[in-house]
C-alpha positions in Angstrom: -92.0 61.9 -184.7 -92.8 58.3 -184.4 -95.9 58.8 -182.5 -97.3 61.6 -184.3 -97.4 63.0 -188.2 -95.2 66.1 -188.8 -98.7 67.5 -190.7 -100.2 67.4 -187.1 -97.2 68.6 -185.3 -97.2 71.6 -188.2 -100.9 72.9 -187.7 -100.6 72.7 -184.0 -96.8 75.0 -184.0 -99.0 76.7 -186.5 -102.0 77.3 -184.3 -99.5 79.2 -181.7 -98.7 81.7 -184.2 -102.0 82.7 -185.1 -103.5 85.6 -185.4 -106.5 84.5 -183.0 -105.8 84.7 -179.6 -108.1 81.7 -179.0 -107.0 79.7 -181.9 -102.7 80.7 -180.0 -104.4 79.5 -176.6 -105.6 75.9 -178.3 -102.1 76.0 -179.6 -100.5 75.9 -176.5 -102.7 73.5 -174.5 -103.0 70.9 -177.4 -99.0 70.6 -177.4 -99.0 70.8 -173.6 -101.2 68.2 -173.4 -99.8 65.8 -175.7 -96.1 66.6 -174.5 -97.7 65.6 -171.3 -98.4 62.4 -172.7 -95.6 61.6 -175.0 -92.7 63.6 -172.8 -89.8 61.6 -174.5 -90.7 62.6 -178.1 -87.9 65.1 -178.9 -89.8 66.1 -182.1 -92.3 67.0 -180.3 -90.7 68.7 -177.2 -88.5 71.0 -180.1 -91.9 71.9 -181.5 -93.2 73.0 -178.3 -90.3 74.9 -177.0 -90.1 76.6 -180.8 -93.8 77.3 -180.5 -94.8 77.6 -176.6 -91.6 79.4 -175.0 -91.9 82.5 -177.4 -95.3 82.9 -176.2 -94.4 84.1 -172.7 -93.5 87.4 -174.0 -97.4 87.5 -176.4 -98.8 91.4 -176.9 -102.2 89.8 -175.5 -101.5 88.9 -171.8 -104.0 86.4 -171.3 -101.7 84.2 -174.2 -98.5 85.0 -172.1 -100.2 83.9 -168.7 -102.0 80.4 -170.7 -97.9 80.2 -171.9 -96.1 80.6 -168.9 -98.7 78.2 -166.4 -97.4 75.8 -168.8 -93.9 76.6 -169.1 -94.0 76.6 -165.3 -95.9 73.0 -165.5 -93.3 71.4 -168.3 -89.9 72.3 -167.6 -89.7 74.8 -164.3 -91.8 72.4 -161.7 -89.8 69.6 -163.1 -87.0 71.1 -162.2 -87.3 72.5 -159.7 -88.0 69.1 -157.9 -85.1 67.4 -159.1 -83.0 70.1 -157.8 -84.5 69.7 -154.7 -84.1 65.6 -154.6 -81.2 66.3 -156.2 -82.2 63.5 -158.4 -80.3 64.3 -162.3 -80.9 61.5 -164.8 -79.5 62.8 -168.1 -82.0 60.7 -169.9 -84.9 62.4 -168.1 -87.3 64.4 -171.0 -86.8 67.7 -168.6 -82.8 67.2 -169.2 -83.0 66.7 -173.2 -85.4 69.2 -173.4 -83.5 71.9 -171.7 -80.4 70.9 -173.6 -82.1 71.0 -176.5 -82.3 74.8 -176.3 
């Protein structure tokens, strides 16, 4: 990733495999929030659907809950409206993200 260092990228995929349910929950909202702010990075957006999407299905349920309000934010939402506006740019980070999977 040109924006950020794959160390950084590392720790924080790392993070949501914890053992720590808080240290999985920082996981998942530090790559939320910086997908949020760099949503054309495919580096990033395959390190947060390799470390955020597996989380859904977490034994603790307050990781799957924090996992899927930002699955729902991210990629359903997003989708959902375009559908709706019928409104498909390929190019769009939703698009390469879902194809990326």
């Amino acid at each position: 990733s040109g924006l950020l260092s794959e160390a950084t990228l590392q720790a924080l995929y790392d993070a949501c495999m914890d053992a720590s349910v808080a240290v999985r929950k920082q996981g998942i909202a530090s790559l939320s929030n910086l997908l949020s702010f760099y949503p054309k990075d495919l580096i990033l957006q395959k390190i947060w659907l390799g470390a955020v999407l597996p989380l859904a299905i977490d034994p603790e349920i307050s990781v799957q809950t924090n996992a899927m309000k930002r699955i729902d934010e991210i990629l359903l939402t997003p989708v959902i409206k375009a559908i709706t506006a019928k409104k498909f740019s390929e190019s769009e980070p939703i698009w390469l993200m879902l194809d990326s999977l």
